[in-house]
C-alpha positions in Angstrom: 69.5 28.5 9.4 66.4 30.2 9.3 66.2 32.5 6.5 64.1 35.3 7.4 65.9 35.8 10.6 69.2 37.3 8.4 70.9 40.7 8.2 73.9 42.2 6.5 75.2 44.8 8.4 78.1 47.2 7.2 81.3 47.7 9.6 84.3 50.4 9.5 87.1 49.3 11.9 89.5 51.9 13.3 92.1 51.5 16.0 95.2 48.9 15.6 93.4 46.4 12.9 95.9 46.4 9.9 98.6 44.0 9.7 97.6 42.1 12.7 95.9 39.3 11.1 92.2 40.9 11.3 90.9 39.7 7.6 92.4 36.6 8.0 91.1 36.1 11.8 87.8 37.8 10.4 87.3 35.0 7.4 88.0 32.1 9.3 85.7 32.9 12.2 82.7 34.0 9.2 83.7 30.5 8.0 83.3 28.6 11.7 79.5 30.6 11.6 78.2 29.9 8.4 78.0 33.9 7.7 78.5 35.6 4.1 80.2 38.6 3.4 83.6 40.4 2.5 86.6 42.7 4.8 89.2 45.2 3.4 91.6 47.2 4.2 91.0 50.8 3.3 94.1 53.3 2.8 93.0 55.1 5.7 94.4 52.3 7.8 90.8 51.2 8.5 89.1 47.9 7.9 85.5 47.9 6.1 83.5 44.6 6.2 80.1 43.2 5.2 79.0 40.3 7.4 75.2 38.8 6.5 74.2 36.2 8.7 72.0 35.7 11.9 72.1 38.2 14.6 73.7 35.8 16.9 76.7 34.9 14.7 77.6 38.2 13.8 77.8 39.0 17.1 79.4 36.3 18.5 82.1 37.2 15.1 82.8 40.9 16.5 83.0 39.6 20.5 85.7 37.5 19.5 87.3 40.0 17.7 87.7 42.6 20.2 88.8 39.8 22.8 91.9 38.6 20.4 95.3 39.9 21.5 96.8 41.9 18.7 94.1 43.2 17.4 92.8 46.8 19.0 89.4 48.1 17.6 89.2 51.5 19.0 85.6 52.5 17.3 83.1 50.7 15.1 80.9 51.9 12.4 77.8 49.7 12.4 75.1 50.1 9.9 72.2 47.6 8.3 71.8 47.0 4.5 69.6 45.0 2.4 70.1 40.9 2.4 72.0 39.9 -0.5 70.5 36.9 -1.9 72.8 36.0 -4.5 76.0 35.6 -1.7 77.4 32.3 -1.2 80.4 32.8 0.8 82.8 35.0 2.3 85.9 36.5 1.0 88.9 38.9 1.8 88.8 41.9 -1.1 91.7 43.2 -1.8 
């Protein structure tokens, strides 16, 4: 993976993306891409997420997100942030 071609890019998920599997389906396709990061559920019945990776694989983690069957993303918050170096893996907070 080339190094300086990484981001970390902030989400905020609203529509139908609590209790339809979106952590879990989130976490295993981060794992299939080799991207770092965390996703949450918020109280506000969004999901919040950090993915860091390249460009291509975060992408590719959002387009099959929005094409999976129970889950309904209505809007997404997208914003950049600083590379964190220190990340090893990726993880459902809770």
């Amino acid at each position: 993976m080339s190094e300086n071609r990484k981001i970390r890019v902030f989400y905020q998920f609203n529509g139908y993306v609590q209790g339809v599997g979106f952590r879990y389906r989130m976490s295993h396709l981060a794992g299939h891409f080799g991207v770092t990061g965390w996703v949450r559920n918020e109280y506000d019945g969004s999901v919040q997420a950090e993915l860091q990776g390249l460009p291509e694989e975060i992408d590719m983690i959002i387009q099959r997100l929005c094409q999976d069957r129970y889950i309904e993303i209505r809007s997404m918050d997208r914003k950049e942030l600083p590379l964190d170096e220190t990340e090893r893996g990726f993880h459902v907070k809770y």
